[in-house]
N, C-alpha and C positions, 0 to 999 in steps of 0.2 A: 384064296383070292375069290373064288367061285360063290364061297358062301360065304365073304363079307356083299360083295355085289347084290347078291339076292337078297341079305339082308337091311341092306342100305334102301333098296326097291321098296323092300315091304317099310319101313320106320319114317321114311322123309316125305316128305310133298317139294312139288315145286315152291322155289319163292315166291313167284307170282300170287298161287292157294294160299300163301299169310297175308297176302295184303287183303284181303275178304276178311280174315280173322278180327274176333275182336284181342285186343292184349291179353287179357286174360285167358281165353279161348288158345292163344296162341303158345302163350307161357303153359298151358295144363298140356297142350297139344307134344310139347318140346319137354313137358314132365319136368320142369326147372322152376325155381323158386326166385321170387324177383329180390327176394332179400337177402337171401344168402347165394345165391349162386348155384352151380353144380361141387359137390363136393369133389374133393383131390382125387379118391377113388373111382366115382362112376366118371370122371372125366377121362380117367385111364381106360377105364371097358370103351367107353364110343370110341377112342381112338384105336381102340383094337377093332371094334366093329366097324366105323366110320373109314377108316384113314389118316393119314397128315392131309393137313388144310394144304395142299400145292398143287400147281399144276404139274407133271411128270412132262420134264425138257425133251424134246428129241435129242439126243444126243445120237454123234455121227458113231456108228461104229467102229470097232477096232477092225475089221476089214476091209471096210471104205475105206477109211482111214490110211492104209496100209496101198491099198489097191492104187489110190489118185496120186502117188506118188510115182506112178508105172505108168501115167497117163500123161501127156501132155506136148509138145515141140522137141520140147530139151529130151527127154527121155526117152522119144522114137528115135529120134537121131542116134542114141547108144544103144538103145535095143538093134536097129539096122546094124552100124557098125557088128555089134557081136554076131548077128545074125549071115551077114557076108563074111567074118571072120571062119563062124562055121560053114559055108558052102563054100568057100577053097581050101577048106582045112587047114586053118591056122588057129588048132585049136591054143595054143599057148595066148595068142592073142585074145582069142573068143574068154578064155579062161578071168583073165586079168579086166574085161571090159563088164564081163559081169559081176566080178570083184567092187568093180567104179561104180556101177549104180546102184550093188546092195549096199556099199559102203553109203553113199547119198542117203539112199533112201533112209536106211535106219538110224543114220546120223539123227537127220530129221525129226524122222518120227518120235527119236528120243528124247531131243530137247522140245518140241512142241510137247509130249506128254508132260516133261517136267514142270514146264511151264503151266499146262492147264492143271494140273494135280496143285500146283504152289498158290494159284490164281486162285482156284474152287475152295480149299481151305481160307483164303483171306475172306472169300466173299460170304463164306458163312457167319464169319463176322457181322455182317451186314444185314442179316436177316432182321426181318421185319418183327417187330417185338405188336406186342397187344396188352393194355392195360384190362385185365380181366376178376372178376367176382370168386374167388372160389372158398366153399365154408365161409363165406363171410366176409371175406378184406381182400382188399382190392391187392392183385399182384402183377407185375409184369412177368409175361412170357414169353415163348416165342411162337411166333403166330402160325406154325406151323402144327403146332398142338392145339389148335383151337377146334373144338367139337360143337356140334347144334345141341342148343342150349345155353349155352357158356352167353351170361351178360357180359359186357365190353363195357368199357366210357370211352367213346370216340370223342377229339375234339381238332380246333383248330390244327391244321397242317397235318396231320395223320392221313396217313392213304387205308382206307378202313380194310380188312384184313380178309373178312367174308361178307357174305349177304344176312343182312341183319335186319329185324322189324323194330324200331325206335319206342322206347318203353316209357324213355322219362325224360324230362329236360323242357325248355323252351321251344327251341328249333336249335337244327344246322342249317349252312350253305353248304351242298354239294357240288362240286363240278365232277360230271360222269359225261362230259362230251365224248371222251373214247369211248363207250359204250352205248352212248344214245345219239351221239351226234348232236344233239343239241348245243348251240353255241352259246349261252349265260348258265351260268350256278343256279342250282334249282333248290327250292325252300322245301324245309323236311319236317315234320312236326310229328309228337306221337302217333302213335298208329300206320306210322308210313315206314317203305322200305325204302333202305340204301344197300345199295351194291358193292360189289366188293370188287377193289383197285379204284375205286370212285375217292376225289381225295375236299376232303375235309378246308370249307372256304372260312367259314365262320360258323361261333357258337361252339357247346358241350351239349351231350346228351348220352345215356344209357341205350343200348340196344340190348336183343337177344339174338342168337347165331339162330339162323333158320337152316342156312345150307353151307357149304367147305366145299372146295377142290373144284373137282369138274363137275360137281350140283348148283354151283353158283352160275349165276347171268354171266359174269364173264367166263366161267368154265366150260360153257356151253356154246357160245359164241365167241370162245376162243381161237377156232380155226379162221374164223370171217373176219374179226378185230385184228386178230396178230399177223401181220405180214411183215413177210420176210424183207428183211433192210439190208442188203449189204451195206459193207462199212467201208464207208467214203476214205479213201487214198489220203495220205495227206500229201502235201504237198514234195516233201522231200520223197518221198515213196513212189512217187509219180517221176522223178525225177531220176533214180535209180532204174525203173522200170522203161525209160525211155535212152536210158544209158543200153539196158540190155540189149534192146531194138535193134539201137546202132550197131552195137557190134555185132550182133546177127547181119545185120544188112551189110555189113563193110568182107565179115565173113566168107557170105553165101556169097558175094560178087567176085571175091579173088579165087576163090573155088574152082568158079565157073572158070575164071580161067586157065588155073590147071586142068579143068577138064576138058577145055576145048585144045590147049598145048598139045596133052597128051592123046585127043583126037588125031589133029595132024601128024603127030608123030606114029601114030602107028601105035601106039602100048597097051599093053592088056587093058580093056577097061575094066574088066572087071577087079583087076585087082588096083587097077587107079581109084575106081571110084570107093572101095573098102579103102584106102587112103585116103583121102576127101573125106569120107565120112570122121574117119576118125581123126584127121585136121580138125574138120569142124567140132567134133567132141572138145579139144583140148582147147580151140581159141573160144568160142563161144562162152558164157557165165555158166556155166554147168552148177555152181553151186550158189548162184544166186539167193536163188529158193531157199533154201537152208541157212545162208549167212544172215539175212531175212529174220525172217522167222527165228534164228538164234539169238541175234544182237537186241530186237525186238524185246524177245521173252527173258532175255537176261537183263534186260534194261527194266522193265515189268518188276521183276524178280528182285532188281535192287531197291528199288523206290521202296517197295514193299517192306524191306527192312528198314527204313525209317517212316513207316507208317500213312505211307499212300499208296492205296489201291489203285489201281487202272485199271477203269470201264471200258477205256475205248484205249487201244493199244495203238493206234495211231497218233493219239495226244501226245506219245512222249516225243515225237516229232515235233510239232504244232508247238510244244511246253522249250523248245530250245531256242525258237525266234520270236517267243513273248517281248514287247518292249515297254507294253505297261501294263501293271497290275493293278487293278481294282479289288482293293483289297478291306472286306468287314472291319468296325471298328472292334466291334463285343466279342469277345471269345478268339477271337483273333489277334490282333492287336493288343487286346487288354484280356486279364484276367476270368473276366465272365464270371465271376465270382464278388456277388455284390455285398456291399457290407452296409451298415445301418448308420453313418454319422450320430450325430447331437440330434434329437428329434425337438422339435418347435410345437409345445403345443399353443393354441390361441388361448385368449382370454376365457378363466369358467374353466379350463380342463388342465390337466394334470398327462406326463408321460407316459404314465401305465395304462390310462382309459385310452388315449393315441393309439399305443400300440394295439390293444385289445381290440378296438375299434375297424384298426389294418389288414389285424387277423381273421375276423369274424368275415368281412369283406372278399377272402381268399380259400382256397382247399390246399392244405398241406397236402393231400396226396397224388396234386396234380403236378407237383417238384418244378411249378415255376420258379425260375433262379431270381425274380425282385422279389418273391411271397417268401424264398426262403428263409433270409437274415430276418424278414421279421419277426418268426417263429422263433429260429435262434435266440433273439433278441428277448423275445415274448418270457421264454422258458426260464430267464436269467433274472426276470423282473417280478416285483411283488404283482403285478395285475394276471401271473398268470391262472391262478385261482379261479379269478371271474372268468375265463374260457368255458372250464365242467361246467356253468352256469347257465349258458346260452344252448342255443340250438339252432342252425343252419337249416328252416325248413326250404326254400330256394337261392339259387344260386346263379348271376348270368355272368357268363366270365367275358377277360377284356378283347372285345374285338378293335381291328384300326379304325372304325367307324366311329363308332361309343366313346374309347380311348379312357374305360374306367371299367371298372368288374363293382353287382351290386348283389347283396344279399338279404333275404328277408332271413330274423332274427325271433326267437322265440325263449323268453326269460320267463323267470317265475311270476314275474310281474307283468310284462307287457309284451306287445311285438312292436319291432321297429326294425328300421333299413337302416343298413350303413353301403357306405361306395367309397372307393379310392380310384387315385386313377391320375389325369394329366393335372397338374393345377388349376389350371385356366377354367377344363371343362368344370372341376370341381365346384369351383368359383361361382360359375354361373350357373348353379344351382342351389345357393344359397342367398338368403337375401341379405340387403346391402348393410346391415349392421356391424357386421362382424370388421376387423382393421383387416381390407379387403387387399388397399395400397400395400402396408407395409407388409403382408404377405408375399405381394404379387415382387417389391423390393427382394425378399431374401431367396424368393424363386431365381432371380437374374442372379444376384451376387452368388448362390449354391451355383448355378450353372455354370459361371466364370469361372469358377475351380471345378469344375467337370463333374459335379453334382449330380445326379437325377436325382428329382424331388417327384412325392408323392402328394398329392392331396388326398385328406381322410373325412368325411362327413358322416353325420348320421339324424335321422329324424325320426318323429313318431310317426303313425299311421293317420293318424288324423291331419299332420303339421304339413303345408303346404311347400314349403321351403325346409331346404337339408342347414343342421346345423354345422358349420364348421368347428373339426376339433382342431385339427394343426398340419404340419408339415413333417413329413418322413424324409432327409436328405439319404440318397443310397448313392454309395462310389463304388466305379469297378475301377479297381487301380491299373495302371498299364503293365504287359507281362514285364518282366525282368529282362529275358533276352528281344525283346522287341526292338530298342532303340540299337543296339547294335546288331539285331539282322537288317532293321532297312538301312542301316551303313552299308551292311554285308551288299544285300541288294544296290545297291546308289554304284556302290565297287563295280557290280558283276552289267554296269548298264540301262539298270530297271528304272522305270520311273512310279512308283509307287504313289496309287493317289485313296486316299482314305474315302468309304461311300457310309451313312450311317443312316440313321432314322432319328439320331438323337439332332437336337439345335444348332443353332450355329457357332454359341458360345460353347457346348460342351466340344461339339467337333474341331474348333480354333484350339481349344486349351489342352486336349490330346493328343493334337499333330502335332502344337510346338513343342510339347513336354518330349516327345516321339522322333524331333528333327523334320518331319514329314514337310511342313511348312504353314506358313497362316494363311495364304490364300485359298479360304474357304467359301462356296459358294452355295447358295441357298438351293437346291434342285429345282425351286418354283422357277426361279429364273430361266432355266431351263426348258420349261415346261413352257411358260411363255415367248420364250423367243423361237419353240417351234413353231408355236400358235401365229403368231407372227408372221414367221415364213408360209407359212399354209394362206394366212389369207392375202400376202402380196403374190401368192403364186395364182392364185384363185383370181385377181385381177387380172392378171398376166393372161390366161386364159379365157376370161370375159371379155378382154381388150381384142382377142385375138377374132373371138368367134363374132363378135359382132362387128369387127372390120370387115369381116365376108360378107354380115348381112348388109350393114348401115356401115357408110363412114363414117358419119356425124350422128355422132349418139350420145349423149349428155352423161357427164362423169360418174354421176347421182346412179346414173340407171344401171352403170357399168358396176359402180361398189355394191349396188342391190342385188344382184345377177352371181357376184362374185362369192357374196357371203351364202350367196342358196346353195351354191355347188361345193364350197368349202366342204361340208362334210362328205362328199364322197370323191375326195382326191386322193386318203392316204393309201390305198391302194393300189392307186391309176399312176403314180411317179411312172414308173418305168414306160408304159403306152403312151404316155401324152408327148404331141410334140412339140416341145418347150423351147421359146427361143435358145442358139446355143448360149451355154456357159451360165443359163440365170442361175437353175438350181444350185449347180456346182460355186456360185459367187455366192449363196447364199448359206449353202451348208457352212462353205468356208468359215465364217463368224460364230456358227455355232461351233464347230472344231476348235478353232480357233480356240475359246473359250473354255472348253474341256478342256485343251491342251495345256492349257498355261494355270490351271487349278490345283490345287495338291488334293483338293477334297469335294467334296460334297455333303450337307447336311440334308435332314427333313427330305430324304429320299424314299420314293415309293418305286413300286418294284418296277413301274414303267418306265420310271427315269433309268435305272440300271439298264434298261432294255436300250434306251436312247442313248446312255453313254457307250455303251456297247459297240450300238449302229455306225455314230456318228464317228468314234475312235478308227473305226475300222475303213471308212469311208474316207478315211484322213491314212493309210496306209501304214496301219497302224498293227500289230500283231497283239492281241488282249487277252489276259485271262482276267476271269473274274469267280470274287469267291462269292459265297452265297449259302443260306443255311433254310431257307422257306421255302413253302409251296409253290407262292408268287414269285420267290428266285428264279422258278423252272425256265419263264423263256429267254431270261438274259444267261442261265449259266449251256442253254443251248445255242444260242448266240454265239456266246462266247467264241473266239479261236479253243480258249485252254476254261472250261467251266468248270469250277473246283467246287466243290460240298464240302464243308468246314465239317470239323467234330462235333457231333452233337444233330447231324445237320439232320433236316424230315426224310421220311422214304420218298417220297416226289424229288425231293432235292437229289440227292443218291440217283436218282433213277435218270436223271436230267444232265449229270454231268460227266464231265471226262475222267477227274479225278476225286476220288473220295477221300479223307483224311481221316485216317483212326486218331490223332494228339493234336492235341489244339495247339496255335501259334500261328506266327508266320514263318518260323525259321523252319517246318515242315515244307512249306512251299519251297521257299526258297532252297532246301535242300533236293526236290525236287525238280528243279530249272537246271541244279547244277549237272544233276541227272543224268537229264535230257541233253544238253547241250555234250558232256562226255557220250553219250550214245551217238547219237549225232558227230559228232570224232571221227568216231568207229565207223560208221559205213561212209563219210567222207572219205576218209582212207584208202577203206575196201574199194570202192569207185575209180580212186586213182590209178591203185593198184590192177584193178580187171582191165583199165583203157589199154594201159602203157601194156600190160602184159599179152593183149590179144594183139596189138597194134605190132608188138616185139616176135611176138612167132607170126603170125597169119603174113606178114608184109616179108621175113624172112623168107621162109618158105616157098611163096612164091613168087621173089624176086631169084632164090637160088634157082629154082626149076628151068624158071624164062632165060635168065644170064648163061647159066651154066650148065645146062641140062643135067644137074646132078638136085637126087632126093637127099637133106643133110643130115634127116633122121628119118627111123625107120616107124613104121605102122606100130611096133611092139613100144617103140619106145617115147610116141607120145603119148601112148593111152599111159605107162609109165608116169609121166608126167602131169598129166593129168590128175591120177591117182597123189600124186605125192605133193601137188599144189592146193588138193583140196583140204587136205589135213593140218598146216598150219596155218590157212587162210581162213576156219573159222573160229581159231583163237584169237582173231581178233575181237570177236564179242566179247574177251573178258581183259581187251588190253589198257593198260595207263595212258589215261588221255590228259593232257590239256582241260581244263576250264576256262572255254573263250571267256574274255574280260567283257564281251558286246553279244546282243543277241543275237543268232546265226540267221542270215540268211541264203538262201541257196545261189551259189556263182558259178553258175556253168560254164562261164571262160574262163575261170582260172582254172576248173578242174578239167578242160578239158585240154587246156593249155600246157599246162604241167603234166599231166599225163602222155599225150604228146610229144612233150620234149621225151620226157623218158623210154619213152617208145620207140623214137627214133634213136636215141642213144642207142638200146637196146639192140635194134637191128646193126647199127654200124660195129659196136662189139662183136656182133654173132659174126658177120663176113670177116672182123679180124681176126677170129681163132677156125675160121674153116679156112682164112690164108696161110697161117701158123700152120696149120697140120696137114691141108694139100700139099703146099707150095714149098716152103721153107722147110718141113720137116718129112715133104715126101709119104707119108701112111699112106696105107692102102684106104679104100673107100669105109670098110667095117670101123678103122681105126678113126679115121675123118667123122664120121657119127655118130661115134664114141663120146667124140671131143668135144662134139657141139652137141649132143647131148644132154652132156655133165656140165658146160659151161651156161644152158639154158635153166639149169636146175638149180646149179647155186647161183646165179644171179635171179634169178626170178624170185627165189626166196629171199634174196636178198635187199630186192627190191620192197617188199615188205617193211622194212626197216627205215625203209627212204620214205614213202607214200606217209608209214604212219604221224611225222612231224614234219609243220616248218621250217622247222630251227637244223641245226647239223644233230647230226646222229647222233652224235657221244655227247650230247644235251640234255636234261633230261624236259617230259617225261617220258624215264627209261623205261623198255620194254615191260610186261608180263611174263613173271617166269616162265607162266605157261605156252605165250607166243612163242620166247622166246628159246625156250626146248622144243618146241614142236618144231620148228622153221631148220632148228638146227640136226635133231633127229632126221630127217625129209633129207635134208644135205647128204647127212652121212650115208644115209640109204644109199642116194642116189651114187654118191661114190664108192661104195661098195658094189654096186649094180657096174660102173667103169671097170673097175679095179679085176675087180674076178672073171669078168662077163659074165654075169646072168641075162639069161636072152639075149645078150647083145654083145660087140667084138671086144674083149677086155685090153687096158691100155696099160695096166699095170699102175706101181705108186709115183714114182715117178711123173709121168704125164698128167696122172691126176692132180699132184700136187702144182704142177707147171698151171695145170686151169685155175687150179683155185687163188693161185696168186694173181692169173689173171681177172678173173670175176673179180676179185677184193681190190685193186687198182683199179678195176671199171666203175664198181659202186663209190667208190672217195668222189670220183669223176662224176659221178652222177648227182652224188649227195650235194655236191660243190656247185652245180650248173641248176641244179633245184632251187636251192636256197638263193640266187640268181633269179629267176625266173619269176620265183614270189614277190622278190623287190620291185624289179621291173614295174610286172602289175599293177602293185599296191602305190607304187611312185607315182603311174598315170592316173591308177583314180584320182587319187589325192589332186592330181592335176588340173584332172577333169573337172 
């Protein structure tokens, strides 16, 4: 390592030292060749000398790692316990409490690694490829093997890879505001540097690698750019963690009570409060953290196997109370695979000069998916011959601006320009001879059957006007399974609304074909009825400020006033103070209007930003898909921001989920996901209320009533231990797929938990009456009883929380809950039976409990499914 460093020292210059360079100076400099590239072999040696192009992650170690699990509320609290365990010598207790938190901790730490190890393999998937020069032909790589020297072709939506000095091309548009702070796209012409994570607005151009890794501007000023982001909670995670809270608080209060009882009463504290402690161990979420962080990464872990990755591992939260998707036409919806219809040439031309013409205008090695059928097409046709003919000496590819790509053309005979590109623009580059109408005619009718047309021109160098050849129709046909996943979807709740770039004719004739619906709107509309709102707000605010100055102020003056400040409102909404309710009466109509739309055409990437805003504003939970640069701040917007297949590294970088297969029924397989994970710690939730609410309220209600303890110190850490083990198979249990998007109802979960809770306690008093009173035992035997009876009903309870329906419903348990809960059981009645640690009761009494826990739970089961209807009756009412 020493002596690539030293190496790297003496061989590189800063980036900044290229931009003095001249190109050629700079190319001799970097010993690379503009026309071939670096060959395969020395690009091997720099990378041995150089590096890989990355930055090296901090990654947390395996003993931090190990360590913060030893750290925290929950974990002092059973360190104490063990810790007072050993200073009255109960070592058997001490023994078993430290059993309970390596058990936690490695629990843990196991599936969190499984998780990250399962995670770090998907996302190499996603590395950043680089279209690069080597021996001569352009290849893709992974841009982790990129070395100084090595030409590149950067172009639109690429996040450029290193710090590169621009060699050939026209211009790009850069946006590197992370880097410079500058806030517009900045223009890049030969001779200039682009930075690298800097991403690609518009244009093509050749570079040369100057620097990689931490020699690049952002390598360098990696520490001051990259700040640390925690990862925002979602909303259901917030909700679990404020569940904890409470039971801590409800915990530590009855506590106090026993503590102060057993003040007045005179009792050891020291050995009350090593009680207390280890109360509090066993009612508190002890495994919170872990069921967390499990159900999570297994939830992760599934998606993954049908082919979405998760960025932000909180989305899968966020992804189960989605209720409308904004969802890509291209590649999503439809095939993304475009074909070449009947081509139209005009008057004078012939198909094969059309297509040859389409060709010349494009780079097959830049695998745009509309340039590729023409090639295809090209290769099957008698004009493919005249291709070897020509020669492509420049090239400007199609930007949204331009909305046509143009190339200069070098024959044996002449040079000339050809373009293709929107119809329209094509059109009006050509003068008006040509049968201009009945073109512009077969443009609408191709559109009506979901067409995209090309227009194809070409002129001399001399000719002032482009000659029109014809019309290219290309169709991406709709996937196979799309029409019955947005069934699938329509079932599961969603309201799917279509967003494209294509017309309004093509976006109409895809959703019908698709079920989606016709009412399609033009995004302009959009676009203008915010305009709209901005400038009656702008009055609103004119009106306002010159009532303080002048009453009587002339309307005129007021609309003058209003339109000078219009532009610096859209970020003042929130500071101004607005009469009430305008805004809100005014978004209304735009929501409004998204709402009741199945789609949108002629969308630019601010509108997706706007639908975004305005959905969410309307209480609305969104995900949106997206595959561009310009996607970036609507798929961060987003509630659920997806990166379709295919999608740019900006994109990827921007969203919550990435999609390795294209479709929607990926999504959608993902919702269903979510919403089953989402199950899963519902459940867990119910299950921790009623379960802390069922010992912590027994416990010390028995102390205060009846001055007797029901179980012993030994035998809740016991409990403890044997609750934790099947209670985080719930991460891999059969759930339900809500039919509606989920969102979080804290009174029913607290309600229902609750009930059971209380059930739970009035059970626990009728088997310490059973075995005081009625059956006489001595007190070992008495806490025996409520013990075992606290161990199979808690487990049991498990079984009740998991569904609304009656138990023997399905969906039936997880083998694996379903052994584990049961396993736990039998333990614990082998622990009764024999007396391990604790007064044994024999088979007999054992089985006397277990009939009665399994008569308690029907009773519960029965009073549960109760309890939902209740509920659900008043909402409905409400």
């Amino acid at each position: 390592m020493a002596d690539r460093i030293i190496a790297q020292g003496s061989l590189t210059k800063s980036t900044e030292s290229f931009s003095s360079l001249s190109i050629e100076d700079a190319l001799g400099e970097l010993r690379t060749d503009r026309a071939n590239g670096l060959s395969v072999s020395e690009a091997e040696k720099r990378v041995k000398l150089y590096g890989r192009n990355e930055i090296p992650a901090k990654a947390e170690s395996l003993f931090h790692r190990l360590l913060r699990r030893f750290w925290g509320p929950i974990p002092w609290m059973i360190e104490a316990a063990a810790l007072l365990s050993a200073l009255v010598g109960k070592w058997e207790d001490f023994t078993i409490i430290t059993i309970l938190l390596i058990t936690n901790v490695l629990i843990d730490f196991l599936h969190e690694s499984k998780a990250l190890n399962a995670l770090r393999v998907l996302k190499e998937k996603l590395a950043k490829n680089a279209l690069v020069l080597r021996d001569g032909e352009f290849q893709t790589i992974d841009a982790r093997n990129l070395v100084p020297g090595d030409i590149i072709k950067v172009k639109i939506g690429d996040l450029i890879p290193a710090d590169i000095k621009l060699i050939e091309g026209d211009y790009i548009l850069v946006d590197q505001s992370a880097l410079t702070g500058e806030s517009l796209p900045t223009s890049k012409k030969s001779g200039d540097i682009a930075y690298s994570n800097s991403v690609v607005k518009q244009g093509e151009m050749l570079g040369v690698v100057t620097n990689t890794a931490l020699n690049t501007f952002f390598g360098k000023t990696v520490a001051l750019v990259a700040k640390a982001q925690r990862e925002e909670k979602s909303h259901f995670q917030k909700a679990v963690i404020n569940i904890g809270n409470y039971l801590i608080a409800i915990t530590v209060f009855l506590t106090a009570i026993i503590l102060i009882t057993a003040m007045f009463r005179h009792e050891n504290m020291l050995e009350i409060l090593r009680f207390v402690l280890v109360l509090t161990v066993a009612a508190i979420p002890v495994a919170m953290p872990a069921i967390l962080s499990v159900t999570m990464a297994v939830g992760a872990m599934n998606l993954a196997k049908k082919q979405a990755v998760v960025n932000r591992l909180v989305a899968i939260e966020e992804l189960a109370g989605v209720d409308i998707l904004c969802s890509d036409k291209t590649g999503t919806l439809t095939q993304n695979r475009m074909t070449v219809a009947d081509p139209v040439p005009a008057k004078g031309h012939d198909t094969d000069e059309l297509l040859l013409c389409a060709a010349l205008a494009s780079r097959e090695e830049n695998g745009d998916p509309i340039e590729i059928p023409i090639f295809e097409r090209l290769r099957g046709s008698a004009g493919a011959p005249g291709a070897v003919d020509n020669r492509q000496i420049s090239f400007t590819p199609f930007d949204p601006v331009r909305k046509r790509t143009e190339a200069l053309i070098e024959s044996e005979e002449s040079r000339f320009i050809v373009t293709k590109g929107a119809p329209q623009v094509v059109f009006g580059l050509c003068d008006e001879h040509f049968e201009q109408r009945e073109m512009a005619l077969l443009v609408e009718k191709f559109a009506e059957k979901g067409y995209r047309t090309l227009g194809v021109a070409r002129k001399r160098l001399e000719d002032q006007f482009f000659d029109f050849v014809g019309l290219i129709p290309l169709f991406d046909p709709p996937r196979e399974d799309s029409r019955s996943t947005i069934d699938e979807a329509k079932r599961l709740g969603l309201n799917i609304k279509m967003v494209t770039g294509d017309n309004v004719a093509i976006a109409r004739h895809i959703a019908e074909v698709l079920g989606i619906g016709t009412e399609i709107s033009n995004a302009r509309e959009l676009s203008g009825a915010s305009t709209r709102e901005l400038v009656l707000l702008g009055e609103v605010i004119a009106k306002a400020i010159f009532r303080q100055l002048s009453p009587e102020v002339e309307a005129e003056e007021v609309r003058r006033f209003a339109h000078s400040v219009v532009k610096n409102l859209e970020n003042e909404f929130e500071n101004l103070a607005l009469p009430k309710g305008y805004v809100q009466s005014h978004e209304s109509e735009i929501i409004a209007l998204i709402e009741n739309a199945n789609g949108f055409a002629q969308v630019f990437p601010e509108d997706k930003y706007l639908i975004v805003d305005r959905l969410q504003k309307g209480t609305h939970i969104v995900g949106m898909t997206g595959d561009g640069v310009n996607d970036a701040p609507a798929l961060k917007k987003a509630d659920a921001g997806i990166a379709v297949s295919g999608a740019t590294d900006a994109a990827r970088a921007a969203a919550d989920l990435i999609l390795l297969a294209p479709g929607l029924s990926v999504i959608i397989d993902a919702i269903k996901g979510a919403r089953v994970t989402f199950e899963r710690m519902k459940s867990y939730s119910i299950y921790r209320i009623a379960e802390t609410i069922r010992v912590i309220l027994f416990m010390t209600a028995s102390i205060l009533i009846f001055n007797f303890y029901p179980v012993t110190a030994i035998m809740i850490i016991i409990l403890a231990f044997l609750n934790d083990i099947p209670i985080l198979a719930i991460a891999f249990d059969n759930t339900k797929v809500d039919e509606r998007p989920i969102r979080w109802n804290m009174t029913e979960v607290l309600a229902v938990a609750t009930v059971l809770g209380v059930l739970g306690v009035i059970a626990s008093f009728g088997i310490f009456y059973i075995a005081r009173v009625y059956l006489k035992l001595p007190d070992g035997a008495v806490q025996s009883f409520v013990f075992l009876k606290l161990a199979i009903a808690g487990h049991l309870t498990i079984f009740a929380t998991r569904t609304e329906r009656r138990f023997w419903q399905p969906p039936y348990p997880a083998p694996l809950l379903f052994w584990a809960a049961t396993s736990t059981k039998i333990a614990a009645t082998l622990f009764a039976v024999y007396g391990w640690f604790i007064a044994p009761i024999g088979w007999q009494y054992a089985l006397l409990v277990w009939g009665y826990a399994l008569a308690w739970f029907a009773v519960n089961d029965f009073v549960k499914v109760g309890v939902y209807r209740i509920l659900r009756t008043e909402r409905i009412i409400t």
